[in-house]
N, C-alpha and C positions, 0 to 999 in steps of 0.2 A: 666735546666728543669728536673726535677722530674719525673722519670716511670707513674705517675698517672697522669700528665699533659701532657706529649707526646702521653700517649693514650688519654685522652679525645680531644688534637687538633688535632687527625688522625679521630676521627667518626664526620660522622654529628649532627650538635649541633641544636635544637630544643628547644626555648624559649617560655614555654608555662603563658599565661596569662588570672585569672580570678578575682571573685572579690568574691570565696569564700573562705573559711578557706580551708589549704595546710595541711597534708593530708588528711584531715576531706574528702571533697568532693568527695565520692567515683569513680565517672565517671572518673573527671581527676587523679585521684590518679591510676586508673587501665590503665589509657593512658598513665602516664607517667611511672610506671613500664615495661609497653609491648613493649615502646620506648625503657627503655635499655636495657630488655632483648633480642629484637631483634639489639642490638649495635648501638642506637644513647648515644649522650650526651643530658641529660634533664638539664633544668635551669627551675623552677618557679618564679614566680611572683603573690603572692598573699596579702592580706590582714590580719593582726595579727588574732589569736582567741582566747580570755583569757590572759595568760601571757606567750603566744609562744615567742622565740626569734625571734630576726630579720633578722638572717640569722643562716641558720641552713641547716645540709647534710643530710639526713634520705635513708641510703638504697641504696645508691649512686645518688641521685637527690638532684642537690643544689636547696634552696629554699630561695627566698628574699623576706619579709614579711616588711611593712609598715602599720601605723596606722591608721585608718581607718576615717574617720568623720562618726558617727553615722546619720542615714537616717531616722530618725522621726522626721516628724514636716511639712507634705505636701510636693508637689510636687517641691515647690522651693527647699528646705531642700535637697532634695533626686538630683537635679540635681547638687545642689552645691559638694553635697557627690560624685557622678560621677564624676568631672570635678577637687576634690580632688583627688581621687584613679587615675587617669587619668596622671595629674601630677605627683604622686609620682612612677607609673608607667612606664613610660617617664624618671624618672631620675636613677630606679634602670635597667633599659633597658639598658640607657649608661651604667652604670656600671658595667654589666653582657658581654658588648662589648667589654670592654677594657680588661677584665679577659679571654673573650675566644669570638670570632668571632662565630655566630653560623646562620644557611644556612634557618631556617623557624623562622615564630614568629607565634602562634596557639593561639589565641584570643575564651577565650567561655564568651558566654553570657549567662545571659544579664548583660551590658548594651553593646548593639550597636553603640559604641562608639570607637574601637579600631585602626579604620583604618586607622588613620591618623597615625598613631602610622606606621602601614608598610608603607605610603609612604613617612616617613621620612627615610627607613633606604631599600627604594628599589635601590637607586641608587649604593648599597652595593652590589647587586644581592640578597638579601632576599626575601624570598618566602612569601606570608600570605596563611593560613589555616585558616578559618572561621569555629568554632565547635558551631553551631545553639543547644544551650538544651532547648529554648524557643522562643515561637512566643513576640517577646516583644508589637507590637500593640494589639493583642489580650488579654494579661496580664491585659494591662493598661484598656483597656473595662470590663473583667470581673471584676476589683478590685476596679473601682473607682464610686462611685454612677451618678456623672453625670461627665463623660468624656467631653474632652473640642477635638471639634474639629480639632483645629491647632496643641495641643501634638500628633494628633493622627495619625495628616499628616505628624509633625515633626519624629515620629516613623517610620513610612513606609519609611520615604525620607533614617533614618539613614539605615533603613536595607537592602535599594536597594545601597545605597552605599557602603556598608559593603562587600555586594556583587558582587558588579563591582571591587571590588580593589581586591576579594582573588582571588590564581589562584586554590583554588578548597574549598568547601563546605561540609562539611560533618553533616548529621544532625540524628535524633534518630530515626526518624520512618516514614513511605512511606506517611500517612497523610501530615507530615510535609513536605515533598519534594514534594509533589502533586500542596500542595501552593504555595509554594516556584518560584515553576518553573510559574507557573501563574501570581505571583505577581510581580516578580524582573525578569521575561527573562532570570534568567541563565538556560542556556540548561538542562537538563537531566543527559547528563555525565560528568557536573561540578557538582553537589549535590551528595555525597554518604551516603546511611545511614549504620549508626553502631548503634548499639542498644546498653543500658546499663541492662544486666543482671542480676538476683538475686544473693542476694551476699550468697553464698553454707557455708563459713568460717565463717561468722558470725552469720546466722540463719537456722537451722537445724533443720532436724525432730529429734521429742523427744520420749520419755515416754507419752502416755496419762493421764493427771490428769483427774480424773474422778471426785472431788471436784469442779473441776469450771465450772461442769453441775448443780452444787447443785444440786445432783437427781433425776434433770430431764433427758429425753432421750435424746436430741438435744442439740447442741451448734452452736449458729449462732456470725460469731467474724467479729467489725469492728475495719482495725486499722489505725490509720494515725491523721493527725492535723482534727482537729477540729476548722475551722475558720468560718466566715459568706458565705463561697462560697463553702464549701464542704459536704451538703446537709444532714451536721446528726440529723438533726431536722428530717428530713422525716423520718430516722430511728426508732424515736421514737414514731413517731404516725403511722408508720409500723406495730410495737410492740402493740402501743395501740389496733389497728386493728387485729390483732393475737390474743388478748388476749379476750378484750373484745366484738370484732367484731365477730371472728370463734370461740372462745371460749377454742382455746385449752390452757392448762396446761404444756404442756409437751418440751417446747421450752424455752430455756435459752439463753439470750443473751449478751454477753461480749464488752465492747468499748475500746480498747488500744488505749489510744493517750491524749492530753494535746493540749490546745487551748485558744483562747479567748473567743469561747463561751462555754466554760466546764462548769461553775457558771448556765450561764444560762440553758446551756441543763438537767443539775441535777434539775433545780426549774421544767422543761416543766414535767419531768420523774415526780416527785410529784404530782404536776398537776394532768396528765393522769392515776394516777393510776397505773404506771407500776414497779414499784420498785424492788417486789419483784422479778419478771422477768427480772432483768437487773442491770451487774454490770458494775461503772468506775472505771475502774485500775487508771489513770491519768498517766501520763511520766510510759511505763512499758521500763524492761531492756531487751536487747537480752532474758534471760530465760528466762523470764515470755511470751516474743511473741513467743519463739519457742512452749513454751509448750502448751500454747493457740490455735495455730494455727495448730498445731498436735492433739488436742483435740476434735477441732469443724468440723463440719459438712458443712457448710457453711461458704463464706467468702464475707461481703455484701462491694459494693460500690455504692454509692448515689447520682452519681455527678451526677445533674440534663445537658440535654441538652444545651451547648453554643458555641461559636465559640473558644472559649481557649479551654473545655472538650473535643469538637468533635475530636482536635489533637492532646491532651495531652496522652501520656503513663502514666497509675498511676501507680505508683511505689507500693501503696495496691494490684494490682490487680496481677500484676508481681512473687509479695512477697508471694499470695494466691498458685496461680498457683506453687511456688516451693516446696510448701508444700499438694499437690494434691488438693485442696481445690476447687469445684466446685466453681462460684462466681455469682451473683446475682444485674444485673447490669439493668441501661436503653440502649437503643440501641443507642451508640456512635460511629462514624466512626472508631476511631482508636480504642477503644477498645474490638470492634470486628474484629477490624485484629490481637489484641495482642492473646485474649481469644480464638476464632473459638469459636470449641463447648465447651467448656469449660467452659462458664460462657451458662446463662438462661437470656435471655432479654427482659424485661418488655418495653412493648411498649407507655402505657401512664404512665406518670410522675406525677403517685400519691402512697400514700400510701397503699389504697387497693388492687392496682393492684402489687405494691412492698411485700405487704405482702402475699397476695395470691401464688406469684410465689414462699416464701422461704415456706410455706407449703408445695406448688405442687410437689417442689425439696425433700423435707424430706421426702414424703411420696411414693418416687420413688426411694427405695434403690440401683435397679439393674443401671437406668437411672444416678443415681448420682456416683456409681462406672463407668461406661465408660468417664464418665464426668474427673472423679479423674485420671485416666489414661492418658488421654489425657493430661491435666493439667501438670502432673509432666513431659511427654514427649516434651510438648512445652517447659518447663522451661529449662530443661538439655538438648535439642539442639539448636531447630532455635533461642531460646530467652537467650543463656549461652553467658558469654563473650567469652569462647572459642570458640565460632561457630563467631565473632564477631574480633577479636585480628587483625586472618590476615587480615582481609577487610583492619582495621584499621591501621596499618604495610604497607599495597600495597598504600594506600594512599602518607603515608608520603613519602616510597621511590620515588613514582614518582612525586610528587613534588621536593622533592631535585636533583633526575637526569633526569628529563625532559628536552625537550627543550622547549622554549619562555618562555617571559619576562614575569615577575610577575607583577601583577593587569593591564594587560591588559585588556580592557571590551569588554567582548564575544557580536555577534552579538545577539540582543535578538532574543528570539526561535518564533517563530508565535506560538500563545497560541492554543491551539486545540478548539473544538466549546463547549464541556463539561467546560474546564480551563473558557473560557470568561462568560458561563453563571456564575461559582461558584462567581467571581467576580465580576459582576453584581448582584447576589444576596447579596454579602459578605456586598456593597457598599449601600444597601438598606434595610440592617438589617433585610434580610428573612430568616437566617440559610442557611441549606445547601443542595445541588440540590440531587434528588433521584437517580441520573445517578451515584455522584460521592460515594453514599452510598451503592449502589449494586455493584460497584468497587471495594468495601472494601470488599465484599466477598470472600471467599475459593473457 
């Protein structure tokens, strides 16, 4: 045995498994870096992306990558894909066994499907780690126009499974673990959140271009995917309302991002009349969003109220705030726990009242500097991976040197009387109780 094999079978080994591109997927790419720098051994298990090999070392994490079954073509399509990835998963697992034994297996989703995966290989003594970055029954309701029922109870059934097998949970953000604990009974201090951070090495304040005010005195910038669920139609009749409603001139507004309805939101922009007041980048590059977003003034997010937004972290909104960017939001659970003051929260879910507030904000210079301050302090502390690493580190050692057996099923917790209402309401498609929304408060 080789110096480099006698040390990685003296650390704890750590086989982490997802179902997205290895090291594309920034979260686990930062988790499995912080694994070896604090001296575990990482193994991946991921899914090819473009013309990646199929096993490959990068940085010292080996990575075992299989081919994927593409996932369009409806809901059967997409489970046959799962229960592909699943299998091919399953047999590069053995394989990554017989090269080096290793003490956890750390499952992110979605899909909710891994766990059979640890209690094939618990009698080993292996641990599971359950890395929650999405609610998957909630996914499936915001994305599908008429959700069926039974998928929706077969989602819930997998995610309480998922979590009676690991022997701890770690998920992104206190909304989420708020659920969590309500929905599946794992206690409190089997869920940890670790947050995923702005990424500091990749997007950076700039130079201000002063061009892509075209002139005007304001720059309002939205950036992200552009699909049917992420509300930039309202942007634009925001815009219309700014323009043609208050009548100002003096506001420019920028869109970074690519989509399925890009086609479509450039015909609504003609339409309304707003053109000259608004540019699409389409796919922009790191420079182009650094420089944009060091440019503007504001940073708008749209996502209309739902049970996936209420607990979703947007990654725009993250990405605003590391760049001071006051933000421009409706009032969502979690993303006023991410923001505080730092975003302006439009109460009803239209565009006049969206467009009124990015007015209210420009024309309150001092108001939008305390704003920016804040913004860039939440980013570089409570919301940095560094503030984040050790949480994430304390996890996995005490999984690997704990005592009891792994996937054990914790006695479930008595749900508090706030937890039973949100699920009663969750169960009867009324949103979200007022108790658990002032709870998200500072």
């Amino acid at each position: 045995m080789n110096a480099r094999s006698a040390d990685a079978f003296a650390r704890p080994h750590v086989l982490m498994i997802c179902n997205n591109g290895t090291p594309t997927d920034r979260r686990i790419w930062l988790e499995c870096t912080t694994l070896r720098d604090a001296g575990f051994a990482v193994s991946v298990i991921s899914p090819t992306h473009g013309s990646q090999p199929r096993r490959e070392r990068i940085d010292g994490i080996d990575i075992y990558r299989y081919h994927p079954l593409l996932r369009r073509g409806g809901a059967r399509r997409m489970a046959l894909s799962f229960a592909v990835s699943w299998l091919h998963t399953a047999r590069l697992a053995a394989t990554v066994w017989r090269r080096q034994r290793f003490q956890v297996i750390q499952a992110c989703n979605p899909p909710d499907t891994y766990f059979p995966l640890a209690v094939l290989f618990r009698p080993f003594g292996v641990r599971f780690v359950f890395d929650q970055h999405d609610l998957c029954p909630e996914i499936y309701l915001d994305r599908v126009a008429q959700p069926s029922s039974l998928v929706h109870r077969a989602l819930l059934a997998l995610e309480r499974w998922t979590h009676r097998t690991a022997a701890h949970v770690v998920t992104v953000n206190e909304s989420c673990k708020d659920l969590l604990v309500s929905r599946t009974g794992t206690p409190r201090d089997q869920i940890t959140v670790v947050r995923t951070g702005p990424d500091f090495a990749r997007l950076q304040l700039a130079g201000r271009r002063a061009e892509l005010k075209n002139g005007r005195r304001f720059l309002c910038a939205y950036l992200g995917i552009m699909g049917p669920q992420d509300g930039v139609e309202l942007v634009l009749h925001a815009i219309d309302w700014v323009v043609h409603g208050l009548g100002r001139d003096d506001i420019q507004f920028i869109l970074l991002g690519d989509g399925q309805c890009l086609t479509d939101l450039k015909r609504l922009a003609t339409e309304l009349d707003i053109e000259p007041w608004l540019e699409f980048t389409g796919w922009a590059d790191d420079e182009l969003i650094s420089a944009a977003l060091s440019t503007a003034d504001l940073g708008l997010q749209p996502d209309r109220r739902t049970p996936f937004t209420e607990m979703c972290t947007m990654l725009k909104t993250v990405e605003y705030l590391s760049f001071g960017l006051p933000v421009v939001t409706f009032d969502l659970v979690e993303t006023r726990r991410t923001a505080r003051g730092a975003a302006a929260y439009v109460a009803e879910e239209n565009a006049a009242g969206y467009a009124e507030m990015i007015t209210e904000l420009l024309d309150a210079p001092e108001r939008r500097a305390a704003m920016s301050a804040l913004a860039l302090r939440r980013a570089r502390t409570d919301l940095s991976w560094e503030s984040q690493r050790d949480i994430y580190v304390d996890v996995l050692r005490a999984v690997v040197e704990g005592p009891g057996a792994v996937g054990q099923p914790a006695a479930p917790a008595r749900p508090r009387e706030d937890d039973l209402t949100l699920r009663r309401r969750i169960r009867a498609g009324r949103g979200w109780p007022d108790n658990n929304r002032r709870g998200a408060r500072p």
